[in-house]
DRENDO-1510 file (C-alpha; in Angstrom, 1 decimal, always signed):
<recs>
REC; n; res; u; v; w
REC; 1; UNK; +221.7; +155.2; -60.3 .
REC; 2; UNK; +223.1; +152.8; -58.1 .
REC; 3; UNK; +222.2; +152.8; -54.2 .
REC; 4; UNK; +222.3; +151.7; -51.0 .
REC; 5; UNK; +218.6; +151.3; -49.2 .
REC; 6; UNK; +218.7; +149.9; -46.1 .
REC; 7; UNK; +220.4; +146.7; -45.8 .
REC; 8; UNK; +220.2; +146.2; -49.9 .
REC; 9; UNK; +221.8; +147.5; -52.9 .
REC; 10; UNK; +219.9; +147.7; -56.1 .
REC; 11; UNK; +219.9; +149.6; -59.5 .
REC; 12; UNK; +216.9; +152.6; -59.3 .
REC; 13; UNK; +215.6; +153.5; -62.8 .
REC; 14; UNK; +213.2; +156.2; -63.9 .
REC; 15; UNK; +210.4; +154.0; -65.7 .
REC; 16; UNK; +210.8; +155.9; -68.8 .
REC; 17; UNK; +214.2; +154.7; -69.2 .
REC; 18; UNK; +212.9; +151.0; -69.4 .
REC; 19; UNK; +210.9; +148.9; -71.5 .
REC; 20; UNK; +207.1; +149.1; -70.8 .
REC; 21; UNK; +206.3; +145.6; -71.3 .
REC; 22; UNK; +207.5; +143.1; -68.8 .
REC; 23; UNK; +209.8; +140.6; -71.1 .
REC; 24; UNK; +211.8; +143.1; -72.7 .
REC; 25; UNK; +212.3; +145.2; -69.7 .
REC; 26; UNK; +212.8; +141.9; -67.8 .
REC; 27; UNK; +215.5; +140.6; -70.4 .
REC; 28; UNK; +217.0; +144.1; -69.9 .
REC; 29; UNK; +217.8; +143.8; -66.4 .
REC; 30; UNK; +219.1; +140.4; -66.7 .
REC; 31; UNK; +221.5; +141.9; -68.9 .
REC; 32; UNK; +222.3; +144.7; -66.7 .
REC; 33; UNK; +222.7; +142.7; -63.0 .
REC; 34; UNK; +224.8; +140.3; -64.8 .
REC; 35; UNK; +222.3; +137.2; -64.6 .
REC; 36; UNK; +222.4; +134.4; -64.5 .
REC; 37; UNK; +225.2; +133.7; -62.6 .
REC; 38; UNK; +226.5; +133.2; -59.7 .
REC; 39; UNK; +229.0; +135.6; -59.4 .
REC; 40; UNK; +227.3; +137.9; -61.5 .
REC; 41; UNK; +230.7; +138.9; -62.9 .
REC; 42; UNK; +229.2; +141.1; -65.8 .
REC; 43; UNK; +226.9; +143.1; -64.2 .
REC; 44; UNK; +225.8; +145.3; -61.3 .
REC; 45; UNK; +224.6; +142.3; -59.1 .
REC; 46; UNK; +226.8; +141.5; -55.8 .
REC; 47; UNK; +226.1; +137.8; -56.6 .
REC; 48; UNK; +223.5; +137.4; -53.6 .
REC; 49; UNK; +219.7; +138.1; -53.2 .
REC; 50; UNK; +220.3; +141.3; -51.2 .
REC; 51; UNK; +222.1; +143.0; -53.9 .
REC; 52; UNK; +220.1; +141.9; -56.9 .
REC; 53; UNK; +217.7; +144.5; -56.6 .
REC; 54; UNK; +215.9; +147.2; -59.0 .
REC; 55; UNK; +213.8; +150.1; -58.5 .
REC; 56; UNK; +211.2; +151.2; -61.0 .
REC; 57; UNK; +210.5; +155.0; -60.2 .
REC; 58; UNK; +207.7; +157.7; -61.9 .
REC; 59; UNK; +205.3; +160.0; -61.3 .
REC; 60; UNK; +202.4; +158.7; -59.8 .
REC; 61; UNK; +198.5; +159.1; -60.9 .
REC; 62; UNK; +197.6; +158.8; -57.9 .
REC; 63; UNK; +196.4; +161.9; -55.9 .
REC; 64; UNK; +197.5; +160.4; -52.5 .
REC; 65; UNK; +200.9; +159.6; -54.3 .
REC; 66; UNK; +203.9; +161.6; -55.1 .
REC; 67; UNK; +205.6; +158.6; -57.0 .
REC; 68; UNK; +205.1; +155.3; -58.2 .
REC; 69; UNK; +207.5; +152.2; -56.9 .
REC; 70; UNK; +208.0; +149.0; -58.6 .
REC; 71; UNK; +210.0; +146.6; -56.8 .
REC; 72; UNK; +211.7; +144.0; -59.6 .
REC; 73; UNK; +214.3; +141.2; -57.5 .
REC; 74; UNK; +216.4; +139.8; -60.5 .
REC; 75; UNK; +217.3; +136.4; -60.0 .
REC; 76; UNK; +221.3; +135.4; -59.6 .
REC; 77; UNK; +221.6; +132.1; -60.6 .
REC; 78; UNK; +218.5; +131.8; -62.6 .
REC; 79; UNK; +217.2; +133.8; -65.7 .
REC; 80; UNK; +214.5; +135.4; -62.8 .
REC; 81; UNK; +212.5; +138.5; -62.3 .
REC; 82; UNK; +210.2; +138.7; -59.9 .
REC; 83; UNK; +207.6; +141.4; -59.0 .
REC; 84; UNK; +205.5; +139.2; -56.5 .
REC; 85; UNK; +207.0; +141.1; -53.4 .
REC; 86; UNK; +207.8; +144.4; -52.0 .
REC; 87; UNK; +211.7; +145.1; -50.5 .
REC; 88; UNK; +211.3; +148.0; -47.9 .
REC; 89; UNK; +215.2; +148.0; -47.9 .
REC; 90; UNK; +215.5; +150.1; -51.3 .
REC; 91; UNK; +212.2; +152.1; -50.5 .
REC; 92; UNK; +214.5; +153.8; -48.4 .
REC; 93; UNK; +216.2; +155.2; -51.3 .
REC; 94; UNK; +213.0; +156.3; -53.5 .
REC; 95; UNK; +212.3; +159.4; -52.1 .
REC; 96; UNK; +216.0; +160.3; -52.4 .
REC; 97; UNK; +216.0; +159.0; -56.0 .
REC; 98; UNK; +212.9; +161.1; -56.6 .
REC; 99; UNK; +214.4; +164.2; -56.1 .
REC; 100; UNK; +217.3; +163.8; -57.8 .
REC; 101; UNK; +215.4; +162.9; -60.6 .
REC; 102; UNK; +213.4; +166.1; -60.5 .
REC; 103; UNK; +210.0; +163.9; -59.5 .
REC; 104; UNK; +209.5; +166.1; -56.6 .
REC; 105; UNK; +210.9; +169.1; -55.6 .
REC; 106; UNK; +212.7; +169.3; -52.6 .
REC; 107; UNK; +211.6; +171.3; -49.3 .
REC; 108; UNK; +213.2; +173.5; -47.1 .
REC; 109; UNK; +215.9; +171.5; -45.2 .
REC; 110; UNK; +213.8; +168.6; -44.9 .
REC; 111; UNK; +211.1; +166.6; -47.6 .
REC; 112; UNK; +208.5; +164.1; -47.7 .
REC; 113; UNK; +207.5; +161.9; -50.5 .
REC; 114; UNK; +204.8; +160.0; -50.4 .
REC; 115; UNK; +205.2; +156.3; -52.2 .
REC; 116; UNK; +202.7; +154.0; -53.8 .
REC; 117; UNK; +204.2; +150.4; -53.7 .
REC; 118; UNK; +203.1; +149.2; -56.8 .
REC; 119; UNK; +203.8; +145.4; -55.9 .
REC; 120; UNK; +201.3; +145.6; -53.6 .
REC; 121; UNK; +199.3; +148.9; -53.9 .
REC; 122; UNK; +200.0; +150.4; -50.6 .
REC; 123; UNK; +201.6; +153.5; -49.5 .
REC; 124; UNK; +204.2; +154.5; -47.3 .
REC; 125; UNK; +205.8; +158.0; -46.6 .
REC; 126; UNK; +209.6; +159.1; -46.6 .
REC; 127; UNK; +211.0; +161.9; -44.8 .
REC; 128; UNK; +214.9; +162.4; -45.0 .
REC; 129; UNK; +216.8; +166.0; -44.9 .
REC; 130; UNK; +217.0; +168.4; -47.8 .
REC; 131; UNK; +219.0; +171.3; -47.3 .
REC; 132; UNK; +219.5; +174.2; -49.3 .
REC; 133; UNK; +217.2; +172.1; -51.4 .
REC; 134; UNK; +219.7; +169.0; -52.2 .
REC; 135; UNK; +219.1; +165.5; -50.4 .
REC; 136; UNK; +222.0; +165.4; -47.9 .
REC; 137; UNK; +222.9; +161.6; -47.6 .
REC; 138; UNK; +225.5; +162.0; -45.0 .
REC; 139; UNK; +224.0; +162.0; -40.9 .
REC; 140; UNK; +224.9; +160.1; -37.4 .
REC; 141; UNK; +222.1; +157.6; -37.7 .
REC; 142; UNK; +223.3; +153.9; -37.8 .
REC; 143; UNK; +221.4; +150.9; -38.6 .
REC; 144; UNK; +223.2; +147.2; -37.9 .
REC; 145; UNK; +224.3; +145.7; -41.2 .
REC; 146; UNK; +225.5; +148.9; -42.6 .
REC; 147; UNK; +228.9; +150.1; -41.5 .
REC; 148; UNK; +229.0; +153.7; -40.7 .
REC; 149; UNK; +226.6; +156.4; -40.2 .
REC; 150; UNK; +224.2; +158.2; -42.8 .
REC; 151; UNK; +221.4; +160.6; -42.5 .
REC; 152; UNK; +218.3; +159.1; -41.4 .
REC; 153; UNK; +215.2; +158.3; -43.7 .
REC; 154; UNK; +212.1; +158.0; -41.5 .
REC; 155; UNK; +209.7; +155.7; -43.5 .
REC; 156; UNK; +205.9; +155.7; -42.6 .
REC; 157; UNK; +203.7; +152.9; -43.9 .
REC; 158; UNK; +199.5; +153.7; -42.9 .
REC; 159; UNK; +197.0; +151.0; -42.6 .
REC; 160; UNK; +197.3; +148.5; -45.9 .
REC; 161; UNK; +194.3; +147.2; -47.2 .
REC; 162; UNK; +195.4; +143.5; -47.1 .
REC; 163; UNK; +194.2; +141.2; -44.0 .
REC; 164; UNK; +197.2; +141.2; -41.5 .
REC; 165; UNK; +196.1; +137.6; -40.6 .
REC; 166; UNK; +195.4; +136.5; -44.7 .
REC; 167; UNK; +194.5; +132.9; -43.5 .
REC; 168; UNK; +191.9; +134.4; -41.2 .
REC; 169; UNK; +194.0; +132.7; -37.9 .
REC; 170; UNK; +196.1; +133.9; -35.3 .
REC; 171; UNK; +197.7; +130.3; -35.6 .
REC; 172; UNK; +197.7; +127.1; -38.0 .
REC; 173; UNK; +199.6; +123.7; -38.3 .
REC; 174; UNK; +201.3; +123.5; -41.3 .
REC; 175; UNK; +203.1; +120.6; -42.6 .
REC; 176; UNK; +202.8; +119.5; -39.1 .
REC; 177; UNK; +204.5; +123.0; -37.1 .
REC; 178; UNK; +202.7; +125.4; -35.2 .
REC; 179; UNK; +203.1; +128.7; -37.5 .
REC; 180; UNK; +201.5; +132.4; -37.7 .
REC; 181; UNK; +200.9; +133.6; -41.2 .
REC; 182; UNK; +201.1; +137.4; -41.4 .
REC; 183; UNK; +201.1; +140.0; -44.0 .
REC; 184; UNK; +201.9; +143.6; -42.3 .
REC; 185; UNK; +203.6; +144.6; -45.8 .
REC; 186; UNK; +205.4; +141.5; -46.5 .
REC; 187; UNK; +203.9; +137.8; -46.5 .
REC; 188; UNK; +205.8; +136.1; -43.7 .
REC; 189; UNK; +205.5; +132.8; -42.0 .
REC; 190; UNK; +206.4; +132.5; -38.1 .
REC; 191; UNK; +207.8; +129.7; -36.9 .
REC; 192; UNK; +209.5; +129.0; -33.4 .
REC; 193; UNK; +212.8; +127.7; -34.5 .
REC; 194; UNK; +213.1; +125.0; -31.7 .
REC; 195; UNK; +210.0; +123.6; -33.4 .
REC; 196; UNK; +212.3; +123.0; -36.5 .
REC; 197; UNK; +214.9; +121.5; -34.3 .
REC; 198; UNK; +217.3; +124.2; -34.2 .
REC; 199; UNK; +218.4; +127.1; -31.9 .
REC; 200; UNK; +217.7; +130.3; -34.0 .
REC; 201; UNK; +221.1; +131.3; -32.8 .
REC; 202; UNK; +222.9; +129.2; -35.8 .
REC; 203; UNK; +224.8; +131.6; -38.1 .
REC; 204; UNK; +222.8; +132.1; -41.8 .
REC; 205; UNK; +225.8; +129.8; -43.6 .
REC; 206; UNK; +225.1; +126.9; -40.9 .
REC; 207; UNK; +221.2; +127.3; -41.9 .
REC; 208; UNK; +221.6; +126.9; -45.6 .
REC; 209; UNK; +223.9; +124.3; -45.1 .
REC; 210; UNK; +221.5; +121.9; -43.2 .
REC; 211; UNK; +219.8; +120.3; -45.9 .
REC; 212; UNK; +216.6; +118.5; -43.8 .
REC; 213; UNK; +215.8; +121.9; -42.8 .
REC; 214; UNK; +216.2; +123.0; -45.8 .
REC; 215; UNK; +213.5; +120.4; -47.3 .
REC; 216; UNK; +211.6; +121.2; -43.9 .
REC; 217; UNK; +210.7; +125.3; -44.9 .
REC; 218; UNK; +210.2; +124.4; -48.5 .
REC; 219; UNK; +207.9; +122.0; -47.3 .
REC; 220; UNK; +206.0; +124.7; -45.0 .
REC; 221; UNK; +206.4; +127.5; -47.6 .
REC; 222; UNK; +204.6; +125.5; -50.1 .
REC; 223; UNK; +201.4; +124.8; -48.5 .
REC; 224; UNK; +201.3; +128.3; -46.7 .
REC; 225; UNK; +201.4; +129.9; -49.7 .
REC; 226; UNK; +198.1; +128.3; -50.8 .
REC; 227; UNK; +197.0; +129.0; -46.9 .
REC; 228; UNK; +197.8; +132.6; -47.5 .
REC; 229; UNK; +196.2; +132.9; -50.7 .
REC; 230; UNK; +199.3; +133.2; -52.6 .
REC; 231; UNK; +198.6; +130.5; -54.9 .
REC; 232; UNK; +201.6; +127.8; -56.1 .
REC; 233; UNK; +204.6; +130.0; -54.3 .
REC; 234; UNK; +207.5; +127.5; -56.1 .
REC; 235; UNK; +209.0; +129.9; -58.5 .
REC; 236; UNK; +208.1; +133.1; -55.9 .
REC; 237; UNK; +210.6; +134.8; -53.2 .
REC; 238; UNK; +207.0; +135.0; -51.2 .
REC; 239; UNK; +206.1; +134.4; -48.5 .
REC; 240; UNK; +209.2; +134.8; -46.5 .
REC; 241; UNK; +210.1; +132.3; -43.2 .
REC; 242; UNK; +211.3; +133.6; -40.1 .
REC; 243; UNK; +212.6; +131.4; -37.3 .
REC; 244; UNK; +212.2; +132.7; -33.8 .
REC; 245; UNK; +214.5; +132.3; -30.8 .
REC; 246; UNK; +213.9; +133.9; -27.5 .
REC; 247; UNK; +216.3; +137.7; -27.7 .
REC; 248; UNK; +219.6; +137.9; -26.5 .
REC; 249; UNK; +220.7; +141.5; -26.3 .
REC; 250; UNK; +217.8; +142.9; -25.3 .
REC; 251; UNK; +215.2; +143.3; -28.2 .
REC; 252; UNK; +212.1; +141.8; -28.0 .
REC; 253; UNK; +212.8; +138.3; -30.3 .
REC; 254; UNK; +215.6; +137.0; -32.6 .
REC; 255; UNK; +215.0; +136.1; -35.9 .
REC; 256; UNK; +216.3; +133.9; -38.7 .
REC; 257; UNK; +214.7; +135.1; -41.8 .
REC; 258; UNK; +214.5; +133.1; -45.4 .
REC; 259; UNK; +214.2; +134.7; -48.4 .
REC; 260; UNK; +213.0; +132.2; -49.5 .
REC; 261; UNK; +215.9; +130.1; -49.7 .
REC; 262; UNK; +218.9; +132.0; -48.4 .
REC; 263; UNK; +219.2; +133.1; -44.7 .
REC; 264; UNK; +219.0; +137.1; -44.7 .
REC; 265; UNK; +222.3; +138.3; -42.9 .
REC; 266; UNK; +219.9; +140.7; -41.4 .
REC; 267; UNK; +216.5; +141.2; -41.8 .
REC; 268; UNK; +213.7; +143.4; -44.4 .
REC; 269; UNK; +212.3; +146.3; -43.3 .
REC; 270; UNK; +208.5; +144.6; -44.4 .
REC; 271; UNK; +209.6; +141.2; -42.9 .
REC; 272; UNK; +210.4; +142.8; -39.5 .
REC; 273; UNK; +207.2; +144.9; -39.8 .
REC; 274; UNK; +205.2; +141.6; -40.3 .
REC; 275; UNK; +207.5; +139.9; -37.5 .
REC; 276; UNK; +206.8; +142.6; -34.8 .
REC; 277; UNK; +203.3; +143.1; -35.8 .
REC; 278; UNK; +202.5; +139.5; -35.6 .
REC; 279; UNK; +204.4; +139.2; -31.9 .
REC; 280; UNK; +201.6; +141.5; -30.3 .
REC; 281; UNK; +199.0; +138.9; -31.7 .
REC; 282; UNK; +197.5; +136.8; -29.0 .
REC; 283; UNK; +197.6; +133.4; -29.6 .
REC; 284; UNK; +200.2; +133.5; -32.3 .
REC; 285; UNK; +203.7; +131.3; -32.1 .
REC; 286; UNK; +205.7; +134.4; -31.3 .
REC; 287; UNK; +203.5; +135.2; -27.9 .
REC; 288; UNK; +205.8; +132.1; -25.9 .
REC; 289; UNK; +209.2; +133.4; -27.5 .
REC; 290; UNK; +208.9; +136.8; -27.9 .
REC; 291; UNK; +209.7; +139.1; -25.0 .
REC; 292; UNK; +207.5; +142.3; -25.5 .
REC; 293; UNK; +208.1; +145.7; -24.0 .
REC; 294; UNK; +205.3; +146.4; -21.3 .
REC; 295; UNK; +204.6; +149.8; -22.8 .
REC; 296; UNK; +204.9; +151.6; -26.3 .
REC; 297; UNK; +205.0; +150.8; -29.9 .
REC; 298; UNK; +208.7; +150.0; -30.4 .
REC; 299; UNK; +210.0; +146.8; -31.0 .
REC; 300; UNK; +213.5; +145.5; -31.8 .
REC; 301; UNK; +213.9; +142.7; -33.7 .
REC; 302; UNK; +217.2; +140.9; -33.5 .
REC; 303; UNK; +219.1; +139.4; -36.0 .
REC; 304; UNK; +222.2; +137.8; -37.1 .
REC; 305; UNK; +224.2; +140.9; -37.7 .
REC; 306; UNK; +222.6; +143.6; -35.3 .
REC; 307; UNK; +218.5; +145.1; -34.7 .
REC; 308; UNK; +216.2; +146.7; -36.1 .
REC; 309; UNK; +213.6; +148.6; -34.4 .
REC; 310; UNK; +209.7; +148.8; -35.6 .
REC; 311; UNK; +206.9; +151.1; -34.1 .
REC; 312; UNK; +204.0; +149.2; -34.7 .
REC; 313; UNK; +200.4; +149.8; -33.0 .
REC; 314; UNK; +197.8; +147.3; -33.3 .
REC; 315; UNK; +194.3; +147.2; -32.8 .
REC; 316; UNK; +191.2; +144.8; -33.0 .
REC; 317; UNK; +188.5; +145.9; -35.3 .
REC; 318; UNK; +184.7; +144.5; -35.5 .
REC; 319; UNK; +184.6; +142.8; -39.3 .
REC; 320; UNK; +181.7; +145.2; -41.0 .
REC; 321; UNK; +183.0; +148.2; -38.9 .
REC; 322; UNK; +184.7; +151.5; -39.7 .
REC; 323; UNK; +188.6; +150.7; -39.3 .
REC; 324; UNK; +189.0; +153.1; -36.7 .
REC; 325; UNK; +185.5; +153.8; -35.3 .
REC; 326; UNK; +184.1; +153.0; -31.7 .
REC; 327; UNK; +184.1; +149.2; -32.3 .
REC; 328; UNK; +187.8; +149.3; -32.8 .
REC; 329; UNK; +190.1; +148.1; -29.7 .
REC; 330; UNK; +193.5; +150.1; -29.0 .
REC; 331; UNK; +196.1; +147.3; -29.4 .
REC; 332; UNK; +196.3; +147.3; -24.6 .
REC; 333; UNK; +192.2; +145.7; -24.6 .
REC; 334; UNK; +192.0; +143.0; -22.5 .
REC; 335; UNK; +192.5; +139.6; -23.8 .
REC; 336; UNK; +189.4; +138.2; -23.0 .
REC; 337; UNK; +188.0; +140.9; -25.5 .
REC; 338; UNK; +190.0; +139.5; -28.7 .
REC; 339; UNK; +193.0; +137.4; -28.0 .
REC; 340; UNK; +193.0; +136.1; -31.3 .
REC; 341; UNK; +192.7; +132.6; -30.7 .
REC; 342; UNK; +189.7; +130.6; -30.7 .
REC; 343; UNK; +188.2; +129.6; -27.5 .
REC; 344; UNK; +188.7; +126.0; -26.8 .
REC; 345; UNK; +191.4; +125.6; -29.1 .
REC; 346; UNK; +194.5; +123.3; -28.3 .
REC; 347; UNK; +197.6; +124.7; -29.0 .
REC; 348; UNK; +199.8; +123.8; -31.6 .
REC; 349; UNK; +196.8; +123.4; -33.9 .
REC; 350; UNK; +194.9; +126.1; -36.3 .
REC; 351; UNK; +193.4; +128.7; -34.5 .
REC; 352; UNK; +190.8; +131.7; -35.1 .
REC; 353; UNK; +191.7; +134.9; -35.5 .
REC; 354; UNK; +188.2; +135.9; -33.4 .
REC; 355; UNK; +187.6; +135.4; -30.3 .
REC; 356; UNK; +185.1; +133.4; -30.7 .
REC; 357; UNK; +182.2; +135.6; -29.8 .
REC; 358; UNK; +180.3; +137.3; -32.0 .
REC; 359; UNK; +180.4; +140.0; -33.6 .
REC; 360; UNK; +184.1; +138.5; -35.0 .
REC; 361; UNK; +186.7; +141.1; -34.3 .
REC; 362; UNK; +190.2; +140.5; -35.9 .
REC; 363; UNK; +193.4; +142.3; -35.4 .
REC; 364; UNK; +194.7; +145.4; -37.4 .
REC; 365; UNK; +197.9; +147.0; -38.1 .
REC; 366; UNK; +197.1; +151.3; -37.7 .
REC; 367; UNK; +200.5; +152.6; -38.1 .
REC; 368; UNK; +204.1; +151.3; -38.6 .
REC; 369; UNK; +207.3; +152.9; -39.1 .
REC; 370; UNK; +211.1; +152.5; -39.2 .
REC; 371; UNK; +214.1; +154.4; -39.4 .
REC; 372; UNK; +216.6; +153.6; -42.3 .
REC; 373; UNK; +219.2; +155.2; -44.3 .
REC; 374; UNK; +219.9; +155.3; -47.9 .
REC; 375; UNK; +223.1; +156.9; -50.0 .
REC; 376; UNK; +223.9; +157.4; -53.3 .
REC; 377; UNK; +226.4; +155.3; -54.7 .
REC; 378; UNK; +227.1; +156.4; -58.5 .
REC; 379; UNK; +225.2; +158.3; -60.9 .
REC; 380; UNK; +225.8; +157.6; -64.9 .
REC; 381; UNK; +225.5; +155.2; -67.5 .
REC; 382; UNK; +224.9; +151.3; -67.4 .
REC; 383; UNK; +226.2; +149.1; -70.3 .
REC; 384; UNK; +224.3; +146.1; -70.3 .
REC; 385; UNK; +225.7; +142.9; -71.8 .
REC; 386; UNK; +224.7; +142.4; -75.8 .
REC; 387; UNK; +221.7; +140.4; -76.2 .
REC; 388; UNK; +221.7; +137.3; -76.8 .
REC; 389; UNK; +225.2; +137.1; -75.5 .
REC; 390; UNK; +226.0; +133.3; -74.9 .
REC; 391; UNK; +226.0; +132.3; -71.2 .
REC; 392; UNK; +229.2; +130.7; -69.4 .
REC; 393; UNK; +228.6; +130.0; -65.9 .
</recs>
């Protein structure tokens, strides 16, 4: 089946209908999108990262899981695919995909499936309207990149298990520019875009055009990856780079978001989640660009083509506590209690997560959630080109 999630467009497959081991299934798909090429003229792929996309669906073994979610991003240009990242884009179309594929049944008027991420283990929850027991793709919610309306698919993502700060700092230097590393579902790297001697307002073709810059994030990504615990990220689409400008419609920040190479004409649902989460961190790069709401959970990130908005609460937790228990701090403490950055340290250079004080107390993502829309786009039969079919860029 062929949908729509989000901002993406990907190919969703019931696992049984793949290969189980990776290189087949991965030679498969190849085959399938129409890689590699850049046009990916004989396949399903739209000849850009966005819409080079599968989903790997099944029934999941897991008792706090309805399904099981494999996110695969098949390469254009290059014989790639990768399963080192999530895409909360086309998430927004598994729980859709799931009932029509008989994995759950649906409620009455309205269902909820609940989603293991295989890529990275967590979970997430859908909710999107089922009447007379048939997902109902058609609705009045809008979300910027996508023209028209839809029906909307409220996606729910609990505490992960993974460190939201994974270098253990609200703030580092890396290859010489102030940046917050932050994993609230996605690996991202923040960076203040005037750092990088641009305006954050520069269209996503200008970006990938300006080849010093270019050299400049590859440069970054590199050793933040080992930072991040992410290993050599070279031949990975992780972690992701967003630039940040100060908003200018009225969301909280705009963004510039690489992925890793080409500039996103919008933005992930899992790199916004780690964008607004890491905003709220004090002592991060975001805190002198971003302009935060004083009260609730809702953020709106801007982007080159619209907003998204992210509900995302925050909290400090005592490392050895209960997540959750008394020592935890509701994401309004005071920030002499656990800014987040080290006390003493100058800016600009790496910074501790803690406070400083002992016991160490670090900051935690409790609940996040967006609102997307997914649609079905054709149901039937794929004929992937012949194996071993020569290649002619």
């Amino acid at each position: 089946m062929l949908m729509r999630g989000g901002t993406s467009k990907g190919a969703y497959f019931l696992a049984g209908d793949l290969p189980a081991e990776p290189a087949p299934r991965d030679d498969l798909l190849l085959r399938v999108m129409g890689s590699p090429d850049p046009r990916q003229i004989d396949g399903l792929g739209g000849a850009h990262p966005l819409t080079s996309k599968v989903a790997v669906v099944s029934a999941s073994a897991d008792p706090e899981a309805d399904v099981d979610y494999l996110f695969l991003q098949v390469g254009v240009e290059a014989p790639e695919v990768s399963d080192r990242q999530n895409c909360g884009n086309l998430l927004a179309g598994v729980g859709p995909f799931a009932v029509e594929r008989g994995l759950v049944a649906a409620g009455e008027g309205r269902t909820s499936v609940r989603i293991r991420m295989l890529n990275t283990g967590d979970l997430a929850v859908a909710s999107f309207p089922t009447p007379e027991g048939r997902v109902d793709y058609t609705g009045s919610a809008e979300i910027s990149g996508v023209p028209g309306a839809a029906a909307p698919v409220v996606i729910e993502f609990p505490q992960g298990g993974s460190p939201l700060l994974p270098t253990g700092r609200a703030r580092d230097l890396v290859a010489d520019v102030p940046v917050t590393c932050v994993d609230n579902g996605m690996p991202t790297v923040l960076i203040a875009a005037s750092s990088l001697g641009v305006t954050g307002y520069e269209t996503p073709t200008a970006l990938e055009a300006d080849q010093t810059l270019a050299e400049r994030l590859r440069e970054i990504r590199l050793e933040a990856g080992k930072l991040m615990g992410l290993g050599d990220v070279e031949g990975t689409t992780v972690p992701k780079l967003s630039l940040l400008a100060p908003p200018l419609d009225g969301g909280a920040v705009m963004t510039r978001t690489f992925i890793p190479v080409r500039c996103h004409t919008s933005i992930g649902v899992l790199g916004a989640a780690s964008v607004a989460a890491g905003l709220r961190i004090e002592g991060g790069v975001g805190r002198t660009v971003a302009r935060l709401p004083a009260h609730g959970d809702r953020v709106r990130i801007e982007h080159p083509t619209g907003f998204l908005d992210i509900e995302t609460t925050l909290a400090y937790d005592v490392l050895g506590a209960e997540p959750g228990g008394p020592t935890s701090a509701a994401s309004g403490t005071e920030p002499g209690a656990a800014t987040g950055v080290a006390s003493g340290a100058e800016p600009g250079v790496a910074t501790s997560a803690v406070s400083g004080a002992a016991p160490s107390v670090v900051p935690v993502a409790r609940r996040t959630a967006v609102v997307r829309t997914a649609r079905k786009i054709f149901d039937g039969t794929v004929f992937p080109r012949p194996a071993g079919a020569a290649q002619h860029p």
